[in-house]
Structures are given as C-alpha cells and as structure tokens.
C-alpha positions as CSV (number, residue, x, y, z in Angstrom):
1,X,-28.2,-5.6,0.5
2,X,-24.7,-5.9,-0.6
3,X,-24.2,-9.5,-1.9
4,X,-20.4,-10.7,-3.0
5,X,-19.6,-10.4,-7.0
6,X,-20.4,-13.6,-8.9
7,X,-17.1,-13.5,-10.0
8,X,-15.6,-14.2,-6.0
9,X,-16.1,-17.8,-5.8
10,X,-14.3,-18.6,-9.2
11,X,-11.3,-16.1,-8.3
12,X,-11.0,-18.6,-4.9
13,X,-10.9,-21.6,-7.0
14,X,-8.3,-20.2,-9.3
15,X,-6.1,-19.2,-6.4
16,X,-7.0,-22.6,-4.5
17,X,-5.6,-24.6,-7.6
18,X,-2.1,-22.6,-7.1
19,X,-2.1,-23.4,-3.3
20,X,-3.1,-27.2,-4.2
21,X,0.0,-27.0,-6.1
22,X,1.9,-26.1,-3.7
23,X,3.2,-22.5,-4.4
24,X,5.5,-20.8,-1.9
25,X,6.7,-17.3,-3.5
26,X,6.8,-14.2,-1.7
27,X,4.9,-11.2,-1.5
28,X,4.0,-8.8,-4.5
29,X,4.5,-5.3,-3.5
30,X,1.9,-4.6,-6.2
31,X,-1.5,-3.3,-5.4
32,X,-4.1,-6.4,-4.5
33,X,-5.8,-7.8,-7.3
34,X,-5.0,-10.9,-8.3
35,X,-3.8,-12.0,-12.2
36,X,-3.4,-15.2,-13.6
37,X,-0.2,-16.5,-14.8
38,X,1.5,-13.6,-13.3
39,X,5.0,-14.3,-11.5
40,X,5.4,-13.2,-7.9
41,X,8.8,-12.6,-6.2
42,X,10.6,-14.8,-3.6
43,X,10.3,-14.3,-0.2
44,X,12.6,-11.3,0.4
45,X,15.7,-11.6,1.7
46,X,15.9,-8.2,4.0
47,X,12.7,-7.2,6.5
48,X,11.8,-5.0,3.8
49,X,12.3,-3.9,0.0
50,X,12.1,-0.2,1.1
51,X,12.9,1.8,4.2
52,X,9.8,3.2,6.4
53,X,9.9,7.3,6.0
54,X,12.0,8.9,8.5
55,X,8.9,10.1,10.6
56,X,7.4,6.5,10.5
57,X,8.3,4.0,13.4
58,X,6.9,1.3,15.3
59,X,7.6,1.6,18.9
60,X,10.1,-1.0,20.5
61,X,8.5,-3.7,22.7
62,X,8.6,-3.1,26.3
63,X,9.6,-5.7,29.4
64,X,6.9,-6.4,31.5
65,X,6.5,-5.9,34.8
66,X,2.8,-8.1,35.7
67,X,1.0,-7.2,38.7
68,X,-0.9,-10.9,38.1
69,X,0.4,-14.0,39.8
70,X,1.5,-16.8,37.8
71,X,1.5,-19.8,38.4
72,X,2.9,-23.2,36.3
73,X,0.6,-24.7,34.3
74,X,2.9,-26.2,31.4
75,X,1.8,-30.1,31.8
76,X,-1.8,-29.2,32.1
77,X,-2.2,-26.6,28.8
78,X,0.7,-28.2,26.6
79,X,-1.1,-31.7,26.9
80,X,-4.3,-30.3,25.4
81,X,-2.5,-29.6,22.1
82,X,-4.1,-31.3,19.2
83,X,-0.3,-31.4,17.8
84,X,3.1,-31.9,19.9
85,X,5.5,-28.8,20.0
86,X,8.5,-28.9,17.7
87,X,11.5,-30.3,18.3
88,X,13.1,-27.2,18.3
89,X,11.4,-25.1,21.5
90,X,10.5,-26.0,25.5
91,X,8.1,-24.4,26.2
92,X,7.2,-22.8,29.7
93,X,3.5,-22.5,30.4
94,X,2.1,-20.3,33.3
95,X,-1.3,-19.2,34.1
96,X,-3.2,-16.1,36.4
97,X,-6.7,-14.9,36.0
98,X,-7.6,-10.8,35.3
99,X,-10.6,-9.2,36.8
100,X,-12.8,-7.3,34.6
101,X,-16.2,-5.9,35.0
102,X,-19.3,-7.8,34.3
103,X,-20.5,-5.2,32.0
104,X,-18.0,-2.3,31.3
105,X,-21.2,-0.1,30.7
106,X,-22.9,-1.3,33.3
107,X,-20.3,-1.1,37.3
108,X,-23.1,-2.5,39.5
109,X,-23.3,-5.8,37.9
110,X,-19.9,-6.3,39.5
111,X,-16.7,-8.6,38.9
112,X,-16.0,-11.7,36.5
113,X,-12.6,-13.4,36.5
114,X,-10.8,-14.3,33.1
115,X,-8.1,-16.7,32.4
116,X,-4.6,-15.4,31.5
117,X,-2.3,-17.5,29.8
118,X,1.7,-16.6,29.5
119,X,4.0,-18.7,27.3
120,X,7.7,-18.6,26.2
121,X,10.7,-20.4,25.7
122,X,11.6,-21.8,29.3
123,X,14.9,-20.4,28.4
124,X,13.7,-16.9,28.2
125,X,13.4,-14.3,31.3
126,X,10.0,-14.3,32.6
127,X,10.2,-10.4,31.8
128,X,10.0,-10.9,27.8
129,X,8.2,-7.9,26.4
130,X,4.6,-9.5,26.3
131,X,2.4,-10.1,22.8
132,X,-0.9,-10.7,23.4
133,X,-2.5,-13.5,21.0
134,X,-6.3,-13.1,20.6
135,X,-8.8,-15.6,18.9
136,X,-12.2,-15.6,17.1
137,X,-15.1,-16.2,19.4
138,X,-15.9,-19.2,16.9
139,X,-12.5,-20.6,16.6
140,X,-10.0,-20.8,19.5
141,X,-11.6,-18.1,21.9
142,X,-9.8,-18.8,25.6
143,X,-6.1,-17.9,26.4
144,X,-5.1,-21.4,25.2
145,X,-5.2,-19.5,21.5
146,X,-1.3,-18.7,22.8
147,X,-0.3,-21.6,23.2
148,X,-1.7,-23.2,19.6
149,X,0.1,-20.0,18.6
150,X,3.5,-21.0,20.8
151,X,3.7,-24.5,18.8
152,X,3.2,-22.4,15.1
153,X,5.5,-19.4,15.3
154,X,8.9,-18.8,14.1
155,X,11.9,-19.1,16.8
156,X,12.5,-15.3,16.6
157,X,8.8,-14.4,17.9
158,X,9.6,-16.4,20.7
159,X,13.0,-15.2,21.8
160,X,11.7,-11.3,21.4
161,X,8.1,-12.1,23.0
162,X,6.0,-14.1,25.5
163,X,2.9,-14.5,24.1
164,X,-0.2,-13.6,26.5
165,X,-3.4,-15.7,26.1
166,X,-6.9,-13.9,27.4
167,X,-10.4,-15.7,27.8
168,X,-13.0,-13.7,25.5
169,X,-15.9,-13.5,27.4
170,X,-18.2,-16.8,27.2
171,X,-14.9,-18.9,27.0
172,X,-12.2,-20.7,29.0
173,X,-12.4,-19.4,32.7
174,X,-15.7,-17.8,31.9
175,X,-17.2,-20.2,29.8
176,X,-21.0,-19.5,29.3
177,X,-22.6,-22.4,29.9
178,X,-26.6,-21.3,30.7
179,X,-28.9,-22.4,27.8
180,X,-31.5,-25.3,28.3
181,X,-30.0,-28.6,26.4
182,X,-33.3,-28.9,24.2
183,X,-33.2,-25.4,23.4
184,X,-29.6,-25.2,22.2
185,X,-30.4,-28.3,20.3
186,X,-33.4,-27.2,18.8
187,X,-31.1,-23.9,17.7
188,X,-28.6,-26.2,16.3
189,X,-30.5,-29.0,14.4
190,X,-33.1,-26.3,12.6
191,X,-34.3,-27.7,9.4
192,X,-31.8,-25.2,6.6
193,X,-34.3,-26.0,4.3
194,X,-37.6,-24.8,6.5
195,X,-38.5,-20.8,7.0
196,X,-42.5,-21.2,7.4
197,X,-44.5,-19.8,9.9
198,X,-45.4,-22.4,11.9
199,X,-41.5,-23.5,12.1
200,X,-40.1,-19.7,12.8
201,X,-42.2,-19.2,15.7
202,X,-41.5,-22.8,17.5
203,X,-37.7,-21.8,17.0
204,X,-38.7,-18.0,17.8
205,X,-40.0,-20.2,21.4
206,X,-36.5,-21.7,21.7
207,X,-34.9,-18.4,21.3
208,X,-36.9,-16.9,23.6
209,X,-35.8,-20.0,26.9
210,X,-32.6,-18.7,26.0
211,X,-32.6,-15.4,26.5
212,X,-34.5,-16.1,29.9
213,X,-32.7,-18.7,31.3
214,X,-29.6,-16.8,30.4
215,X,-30.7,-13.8,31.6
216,X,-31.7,-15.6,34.8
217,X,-28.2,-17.4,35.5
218,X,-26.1,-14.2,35.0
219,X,-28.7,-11.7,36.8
220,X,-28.6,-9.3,33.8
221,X,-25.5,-9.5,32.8
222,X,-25.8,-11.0,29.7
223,X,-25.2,-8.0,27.8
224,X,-21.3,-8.0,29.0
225,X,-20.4,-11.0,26.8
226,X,-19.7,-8.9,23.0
227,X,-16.9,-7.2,21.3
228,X,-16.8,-4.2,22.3
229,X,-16.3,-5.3,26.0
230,X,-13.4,-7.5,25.0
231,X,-11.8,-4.3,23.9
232,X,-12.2,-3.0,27.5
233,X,-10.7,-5.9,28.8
234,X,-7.7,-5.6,26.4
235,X,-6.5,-2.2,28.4
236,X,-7.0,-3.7,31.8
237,X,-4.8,-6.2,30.4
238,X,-2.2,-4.1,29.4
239,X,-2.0,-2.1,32.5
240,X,-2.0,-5.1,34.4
241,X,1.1,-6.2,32.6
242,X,2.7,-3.1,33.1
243,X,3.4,-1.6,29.9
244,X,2.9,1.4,28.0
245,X,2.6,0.5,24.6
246,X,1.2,-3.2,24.5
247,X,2.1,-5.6,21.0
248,X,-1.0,-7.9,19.8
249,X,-2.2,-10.2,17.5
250,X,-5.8,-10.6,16.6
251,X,-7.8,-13.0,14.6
252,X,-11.2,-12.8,13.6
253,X,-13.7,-11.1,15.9
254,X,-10.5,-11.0,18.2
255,X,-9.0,-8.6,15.4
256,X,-11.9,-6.5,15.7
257,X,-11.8,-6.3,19.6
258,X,-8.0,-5.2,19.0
259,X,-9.3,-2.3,16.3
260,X,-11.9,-1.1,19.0
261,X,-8.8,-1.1,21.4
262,X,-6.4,1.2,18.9
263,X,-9.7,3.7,18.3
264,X,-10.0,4.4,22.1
265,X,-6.9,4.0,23.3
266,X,-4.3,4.8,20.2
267,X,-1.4,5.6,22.3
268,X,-1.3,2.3,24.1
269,X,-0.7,0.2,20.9
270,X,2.2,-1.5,20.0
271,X,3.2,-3.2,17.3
272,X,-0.4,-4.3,16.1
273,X,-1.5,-7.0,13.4
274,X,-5.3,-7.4,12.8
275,X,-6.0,-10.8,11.3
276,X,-9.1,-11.1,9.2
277,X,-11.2,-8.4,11.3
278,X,-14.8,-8.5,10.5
279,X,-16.6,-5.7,8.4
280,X,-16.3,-2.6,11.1
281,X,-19.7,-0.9,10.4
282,X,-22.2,-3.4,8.6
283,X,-25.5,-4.9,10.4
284,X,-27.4,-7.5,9.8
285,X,-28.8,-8.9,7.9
286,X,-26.2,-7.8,5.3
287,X,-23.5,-9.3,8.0
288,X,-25.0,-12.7,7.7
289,X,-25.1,-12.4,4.1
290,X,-21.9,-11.5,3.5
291,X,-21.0,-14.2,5.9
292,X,-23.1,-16.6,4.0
293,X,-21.1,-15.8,0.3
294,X,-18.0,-16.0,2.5
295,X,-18.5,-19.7,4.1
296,X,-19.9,-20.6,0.0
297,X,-16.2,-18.9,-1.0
298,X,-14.3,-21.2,1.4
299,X,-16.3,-24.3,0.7
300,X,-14.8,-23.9,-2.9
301,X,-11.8,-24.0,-1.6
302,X,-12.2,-26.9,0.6
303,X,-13.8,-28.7,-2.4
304,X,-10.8,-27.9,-4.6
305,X,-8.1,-28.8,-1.9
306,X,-10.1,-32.5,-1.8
307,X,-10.6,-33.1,-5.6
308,X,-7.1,-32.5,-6.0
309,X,-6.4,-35.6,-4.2
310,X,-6.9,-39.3,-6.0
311,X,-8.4,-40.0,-2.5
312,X,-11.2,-37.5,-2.1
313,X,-13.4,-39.1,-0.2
314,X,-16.3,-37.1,-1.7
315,X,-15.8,-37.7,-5.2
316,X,-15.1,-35.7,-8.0
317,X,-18.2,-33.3,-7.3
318,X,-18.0,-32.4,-3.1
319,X,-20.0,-29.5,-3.1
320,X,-23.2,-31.8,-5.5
321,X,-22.5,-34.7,-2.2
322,X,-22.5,-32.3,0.0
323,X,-25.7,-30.8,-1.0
324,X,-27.4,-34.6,-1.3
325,X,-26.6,-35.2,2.1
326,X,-28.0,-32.2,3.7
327,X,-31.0,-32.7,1.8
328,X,-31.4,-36.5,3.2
329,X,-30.4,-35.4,6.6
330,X,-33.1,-32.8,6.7
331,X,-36.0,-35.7,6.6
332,X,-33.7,-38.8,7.9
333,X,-31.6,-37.7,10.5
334,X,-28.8,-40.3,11.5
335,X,-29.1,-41.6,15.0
336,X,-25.7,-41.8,17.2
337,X,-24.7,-44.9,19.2
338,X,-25.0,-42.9,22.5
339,X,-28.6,-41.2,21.4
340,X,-27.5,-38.0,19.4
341,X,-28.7,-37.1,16.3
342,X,-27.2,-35.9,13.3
343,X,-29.4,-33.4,11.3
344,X,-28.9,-31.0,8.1
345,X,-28.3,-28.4,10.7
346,X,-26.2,-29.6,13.0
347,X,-24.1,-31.3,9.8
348,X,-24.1,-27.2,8.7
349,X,-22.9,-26.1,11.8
350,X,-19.6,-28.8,11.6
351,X,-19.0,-27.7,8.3
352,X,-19.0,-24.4,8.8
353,X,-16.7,-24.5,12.0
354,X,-14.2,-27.3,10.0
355,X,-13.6,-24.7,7.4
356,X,-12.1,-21.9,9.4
357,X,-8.9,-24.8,9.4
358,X,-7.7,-25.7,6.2
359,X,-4.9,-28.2,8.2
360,X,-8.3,-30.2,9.1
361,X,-9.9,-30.3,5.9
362,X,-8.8,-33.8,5.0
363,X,-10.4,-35.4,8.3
364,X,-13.5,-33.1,7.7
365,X,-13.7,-34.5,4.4
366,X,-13.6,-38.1,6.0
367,X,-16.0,-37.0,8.6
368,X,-18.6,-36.0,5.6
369,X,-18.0,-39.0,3.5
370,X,-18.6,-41.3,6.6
371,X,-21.9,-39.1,7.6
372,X,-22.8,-40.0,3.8
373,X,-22.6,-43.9,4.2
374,X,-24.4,-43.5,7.4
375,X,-21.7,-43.5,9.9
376,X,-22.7,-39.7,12.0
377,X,-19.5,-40.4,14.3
378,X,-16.8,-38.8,13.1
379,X,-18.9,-35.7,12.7
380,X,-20.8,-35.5,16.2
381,X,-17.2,-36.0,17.8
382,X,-16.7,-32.7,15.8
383,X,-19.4,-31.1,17.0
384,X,-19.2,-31.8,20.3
385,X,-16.9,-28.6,21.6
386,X,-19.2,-26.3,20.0
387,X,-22.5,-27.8,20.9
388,X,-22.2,-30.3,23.8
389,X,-21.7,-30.4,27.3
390,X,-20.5,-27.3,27.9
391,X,-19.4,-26.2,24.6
392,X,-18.9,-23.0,23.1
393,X,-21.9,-22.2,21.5
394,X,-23.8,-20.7,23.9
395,X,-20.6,-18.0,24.4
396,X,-20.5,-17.9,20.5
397,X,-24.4,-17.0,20.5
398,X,-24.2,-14.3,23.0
399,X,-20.9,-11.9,21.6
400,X,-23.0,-12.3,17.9
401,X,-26.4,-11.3,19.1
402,X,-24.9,-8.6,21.6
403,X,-22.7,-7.0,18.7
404,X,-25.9,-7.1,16.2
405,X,-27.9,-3.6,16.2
406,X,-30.9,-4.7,14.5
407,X,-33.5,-7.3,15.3
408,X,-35.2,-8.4,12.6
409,X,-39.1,-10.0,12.6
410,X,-40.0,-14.0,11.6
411,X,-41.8,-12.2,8.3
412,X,-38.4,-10.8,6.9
413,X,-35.9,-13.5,8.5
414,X,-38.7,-15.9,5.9
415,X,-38.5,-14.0,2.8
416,X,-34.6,-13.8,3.4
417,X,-34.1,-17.8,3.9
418,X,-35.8,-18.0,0.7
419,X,-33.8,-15.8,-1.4
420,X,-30.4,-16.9,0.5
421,X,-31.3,-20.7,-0.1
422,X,-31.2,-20.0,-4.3
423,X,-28.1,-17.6,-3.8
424,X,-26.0,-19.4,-1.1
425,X,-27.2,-23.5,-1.5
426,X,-25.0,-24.8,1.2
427,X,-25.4,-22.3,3.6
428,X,-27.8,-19.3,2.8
429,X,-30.9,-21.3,4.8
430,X,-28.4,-21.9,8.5
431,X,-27.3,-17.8,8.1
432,X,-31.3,-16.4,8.0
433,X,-32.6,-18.8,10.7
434,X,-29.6,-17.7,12.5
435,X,-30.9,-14.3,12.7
436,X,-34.0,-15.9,14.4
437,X,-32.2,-17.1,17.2
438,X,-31.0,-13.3,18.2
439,X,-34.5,-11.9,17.5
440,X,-35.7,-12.2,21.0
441,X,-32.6,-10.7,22.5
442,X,-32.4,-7.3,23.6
443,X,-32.2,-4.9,20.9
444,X,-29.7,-2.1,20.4
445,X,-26.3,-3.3,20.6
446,X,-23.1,-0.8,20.5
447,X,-22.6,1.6,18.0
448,X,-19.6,0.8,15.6
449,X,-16.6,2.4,17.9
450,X,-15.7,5.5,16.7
451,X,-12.2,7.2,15.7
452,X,-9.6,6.0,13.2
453,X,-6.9,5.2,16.2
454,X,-5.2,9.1,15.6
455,X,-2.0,9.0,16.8
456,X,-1.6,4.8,16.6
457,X,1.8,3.6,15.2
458,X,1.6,1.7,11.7
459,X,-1.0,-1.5,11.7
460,X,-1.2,-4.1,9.6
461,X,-4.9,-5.5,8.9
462,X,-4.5,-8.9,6.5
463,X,-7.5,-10.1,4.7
464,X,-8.2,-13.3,3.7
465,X,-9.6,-14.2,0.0
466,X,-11.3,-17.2,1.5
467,X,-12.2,-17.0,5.1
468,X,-15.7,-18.6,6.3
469,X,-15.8,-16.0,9.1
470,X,-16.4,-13.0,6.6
471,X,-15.3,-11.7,3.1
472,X,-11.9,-10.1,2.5
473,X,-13.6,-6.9,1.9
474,X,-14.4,-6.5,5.6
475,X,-10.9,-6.8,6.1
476,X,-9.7,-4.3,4.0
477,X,-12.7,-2.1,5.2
478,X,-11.4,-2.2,8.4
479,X,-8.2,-1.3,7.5
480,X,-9.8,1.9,5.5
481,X,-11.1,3.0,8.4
482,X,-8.0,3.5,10.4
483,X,-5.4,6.4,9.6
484,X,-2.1,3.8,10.1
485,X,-3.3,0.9,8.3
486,X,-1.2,-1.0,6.1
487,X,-3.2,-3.9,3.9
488,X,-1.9,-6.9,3.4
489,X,-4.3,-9.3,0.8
490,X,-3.6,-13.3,1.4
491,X,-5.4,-15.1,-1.6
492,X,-5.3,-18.5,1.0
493,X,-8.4,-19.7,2.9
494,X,-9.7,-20.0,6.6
495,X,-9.8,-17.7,9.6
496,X,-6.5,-16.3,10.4
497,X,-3.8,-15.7,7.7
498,X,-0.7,-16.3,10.6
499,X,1.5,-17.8,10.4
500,X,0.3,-20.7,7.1
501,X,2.6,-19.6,5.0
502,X,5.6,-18.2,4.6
503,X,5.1,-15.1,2.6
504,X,2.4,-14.3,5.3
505,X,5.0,-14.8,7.8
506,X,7.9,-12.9,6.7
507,X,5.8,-9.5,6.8
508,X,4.5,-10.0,9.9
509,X,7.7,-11.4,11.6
510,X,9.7,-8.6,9.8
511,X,7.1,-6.2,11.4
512,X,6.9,-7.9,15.3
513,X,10.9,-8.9,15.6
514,X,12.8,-6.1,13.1
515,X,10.3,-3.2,13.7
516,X,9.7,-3.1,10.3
517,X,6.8,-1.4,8.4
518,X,4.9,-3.1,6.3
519,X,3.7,-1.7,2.8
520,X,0.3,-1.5,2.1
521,X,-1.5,-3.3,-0.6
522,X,1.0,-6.3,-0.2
523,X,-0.5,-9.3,-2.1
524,X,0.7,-12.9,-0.8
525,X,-0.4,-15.5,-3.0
526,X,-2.0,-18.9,-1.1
C-alpha cells in the first residue's frame, strides 16, 4: 500500500514555520517543489504574467434565469455565521429547495428535496450569473457553505456572481439523521488503541444496527447518499438555473463531485476550480492510509502554528501531550456535566475535524489543554455538530462507506490498526477501526467515473501540502487525470485552499472575474 514519503511531514513543518511568520508573496510560476530559502515573487500586478494561447478561453458567465422560487431568508442564514460580514458588503440571502432523485441509479425509490441557497450583494440584480459553492461532506456540507463563502470573498466575486449553496446529500434540508444513539456513540468513542477480536466484532455489532436501522428509515435508499450522486444533482442544478455553461467551486469531496460533473457532462462547465479533490481512483484501505499520513501532516502544522506562540497552551511538545492524553482518555474517560463522555476516540474525532480550519486552531488548542486538566467541555461543545443530536455524522458515514469499493474483513482491518498505530501514532488506530464501521454495508460502490472531461474549458485543481482530508498528491492526481487541468500547489494547511491567502486568491479571482487562465504547476507558498 502506498504510504506518504518520510520526508512529507518535515517538508509541512518547514513551510508551516514560513506561514507562522507571516509570509504573504505571490505565486511562483515555477514547477511545484518546494526549496528553502528560495525568493518568491509578489503578488502580480496584471491577471496574469502570460497571455492564454489564442485557441484557449474560458467561457463568459451567463445570467440566470431559475425556474426555483426564492424566497428571503437573510436574517435566518446570516445570523448562523460563526463571524459577522464585513463592513464593506449587505448581503441578500434567499432560499428554494431542488428535487432530485433518491437514488439517481435507482428512479423507483422516488423524490428527496435539497436545500438551495442564493447569495449576493443586495445591491446586485437577482439575475447575477450564478457560482455554485460546494463543501466537503466533513466540513461545511449544506448550502450554508455559500454564505461562509459570501463573508470570505473578494468584492469583485461578488459584483460578477451570486453564489449558489446546495445541500450534499445527508446534510442541511436532507440531513440524515437514522442511526441508534448508542450505536453512533459506540462508533465514535472506539478505543484507537484496541483492534482484538473480541472488540472488532462488538463494534462489527454496532455497524451492523446501523446499516439496518438506516436501511429501515430510508426504505433502501441508503445507497443515494455518495459522491457520485452529488454529481447528478449538480446538472439538475444547473438546468434548474437556467444556464448553459454553469461556474463552481468545490472543496474537498465537493471538488470531487464537481470532477465527476466535468467527466459526464464537459460541455456544461464553466469556469471551474477544484479545491483539494480527493485521490480520483484509490480504494481503501490505501484511502484511509493516505488519509491517516495526511491528518499526521496537518497535525504538524497545527503543532508548529501553536509552539510558535509564548502562549501555547500545550507546551513546547503538542503532539508528546497530545499523545498522553489520548492514552489516559482511553482507560479514564472524562465525564461531562450533562452525562457525556469524553473518550480517546471521540477526542480523535474533534481533532481531526478542528484541523480542516486553521482560523480555529488557537481555540482547539484551548479545547485540548482544558481536556488535559480535566475540563472535557470545551471539546464535547466541539463535537457536538458532528456527533450529537442530529449531527452530521451519520450523513458523513454514509457518502464514505457508499464511495468505498472494497469491504474489508475484522482479520485484515486488525493487522492494519496495528501497523498504522506505529506508523501514524495520533491517528493510524481511529482510520483502520473506521474501515470497520463500513464493513457491514453493502459492498460494491461506483466505479471511479470515467472520461478526462473532453471538451471542458481550462480547470484549475489546487492541492494542499497539509490538508487532513487527504494528501496533496490526490489533488494533483486528480488534476492528471483531466485533459484541461491546470495545478495550482498551496504549501498552507486545512481543507480548502480559497480564499486564506492572498496568492491563492489572486489566481483564482483572476480566473472567475478576468477570465483568465491559470498556469499549471503554480506554487503559492503558505
């Protein structure tokens, strides 16, 4: 199985230190590969250094003309924020639902209803040309994803677009919400540090109520909530809007939909930017490992980010705390005032999901120390949209164990944990007893989609150096495997590139506003 170089994790923590203080240059034009001490140059001035060839253009975004309703929702969606919206944009807020089949593959299983989001400048005609915003399943996955995105962007993305929000399946209007409460938690809290027999097959039992009660609550149509189906619901989208050509950014998982989208339908695309898309071929368990170096690569970065403080709250050695208190959680849980526990796993799980948001890590760092002086509070209130009433987890379960091909038995998930606990200490053990909770699900997901989008306008696919969702080489695979790709390396960290920093920003703006075409093998530094 393909594991990451030894070499990654040190390359992270080298381009971490640069990020800690606080470098802001431009893109290098210069093929990817990182050199110390090298100089980068500014931020350029003009959309590009270079004019696009003659017979290279992206297409010019087009008005919409919706066949949804809308209706107002501003108030309601712009008071969920975590942050207020600048100063410097009003926001208009509107909202409609799409209907999409249950199971693309499968027409008698009938209807289920999505939530659509729409956001602009209340200044701007309701007609904008529309860019649709798409999140990772494990990150932001409903339509509010547009509006986080609203708050974040420059002023120019905003005049030219409105940005369109769309549920992934499991989330926001469709939010799965079907396992039983002591089976979820047993998933959750399962001992990192445990892979015998007797422990796979109670979790193996777990898996298994799942599954059924699942199964039971959406009368078979479980299958609907993966990838590939999002990529379905992306052209229903688009026709529903009433455009030819549709514009789209995607992050995570929801860059991967968006590649499955260009390969099946290439002349509907737009002007397309794939943010961190996962590895487009691989199955498990080499997913799960690479997953597992990935989340060890961004913890690096997290640890360097908080060392480089006088205040870390985790001393001068995070990852050797870290490591202490998932050991001491795994035999002393820590009990909640309200009755929730705090295990190794569940303090895992947190982790894992804090470091897809680098703008967080100094609260997750807080959250951590606390947990180590016995205080679990700040971290269960962290875990509670992913894991509590409902939460995201049981959507997050379904689109990973639908999108796997391979089911793999107790025997080889135990010889894995063990080899994965040496290589990747922090999280090798969560990644194989993962694999266990998909193991009783129906085997034989989709077959990678096929095609390299023939005929697509220029894309650009960005790859992070440290994203906990998946290595950069995924990324850049992904890109490989479509004929218009353009690479663009960021050596930052967490799960979508756009828009933290300006050197990011300035190619993709260049690209969505100016029409401009990006060069591959751009290298921004963090």
């Amino acid at each position: 199985m393909a594991r990451p170089p030894r070499h990654a994790v040190a390359a992270v923590l080298v381009c971490l230190a640069a990020l800690v203080a606080g470098c802001t240059v431009g893109p290098s034009q210069r093929p990817p590969v990182a050199v110390r001490g090298e100089n980068m140059p500014a931020v350029p001035t003009s959309p590009a250094d270079q004019p696009p060839p003659p017979d290279v253009s992206l297409p010019a975004p087009e008005q919409q003309h919706s066949s949804m309703p809308f209706t107002d929702c501003t108030e309601d969606e712009l008071a969920m924020l975590p942050t207020p919206v600048p100063p410097d944009r009003t926001l208009r807020v509107e909202c409609s639902e799409l209907t999409v089949p249950a199971d693309p593959d499968q027409p008698g299983l009938g209807a289920a209803s999505l939530g659509v989001v729409r956001v602009g400048l209340a200044s701007s005609p309701l007609d904008n040309p529309p860019l649709l915003a798409l999140g990772d399943s494990t990150a932001v996955p409903s339509a509010r994803n547009a509006v986080r995105l609203a708050e974040q962007v420059s002023p120019e993305v905003l005049q030219q677009y409105t940005l369109i929000g769309l549920d992934r399946r499991g989330a926001g209007e469709d939010l799965l919400d079907c396992a039983p409460d002591n089976a979820r938690a047993a998933l959750v809290d399962a001992d990192p540090g445990k892979s015998d027999e007797s422990t796979l097959d109670s979790l193996l039992e777990q898996a298994r109520a799942v599954v059924q009660e699942c199964n039971l609550a959406l009368d078979g149509g479980l299958s609907g909530y993966r990838t590939s189906a999002s990529a379905s619901d992306i052209e229903l989208l688009r026709d529903a809007l009433g455009v030819d050509r549709l514009s789209a950014i995607g992050v995570g998982d929801g860059a991967s939909a968006l590649a499955d989208w260009a390969r099946t339908t290439p002349t509907a695309v737009g002007r397309l930017v794939l943010d961190g898309p996962t590895h487009p071929t691989l199955d498990e368990p080499d997913l799960s490992e690479s997953r597992a170096g990935a989340a060890e690569a961004a913890f690096g970065a997290f640890a360097v980010a908080c060392t480089a403080r006088a205040d870390c709250p985790l001393g001068q050695d995070p990852r050797a705390t870290v490591i202490a208190l998932i050991q001491r959680l795994r035999t002393q849980p820590l009990a909640g005032a309200d009755g929730e526990r705090l295990t190794a796993g569940a303090t895992i799980t947190a982790l894992l999901a804090g470091l897809a948001e680098p703008r967080d890590w100094p609260e997750l760092g807080r959250a951590l120390a606390a947990a180590n002086t016995g205080d679990p509070a700040p971290l269960l209130t962290r875990l509670a949209p992913l894991v509590g009433p409902r939460g995201q987890f049981d959507g997050m379960l379904a689109a990973s164990c639908n999108d796997a091909r391979r089911r793999l038995s107790p025997g080889e998930i135990s010889d894995l944990a063990q080899r994965w606990r040496t290589t990747y200490p922090i999280f090798g053990g969560m990644f194989a007893l993962r694999l266990l909770d998909c193991a009783p699900w129906p085997a034989g997901g989709p077959a990678p989609a096929a095609g390299q989008a023939d005929g697509a306008p220029p894309i650009l696919v960005i790859g992070t150096a440290a994203d906990p969702r998946g290595p950069q080489d995924g990324s850049r695979r992904t890109a490989d495997s479509l004929a218009s790709a353009r690479f663009l390396g960021w050596q930052g960290s967490g799960t979508g590139a756009y828009p933290r920093t300006p050197c990011v920003s300035s190619v993709v703006d260049a690209m969505l506003v100016g029409g401009v075409i990006p060069q591959a093998g751009t290298l921004c530094p963090p």
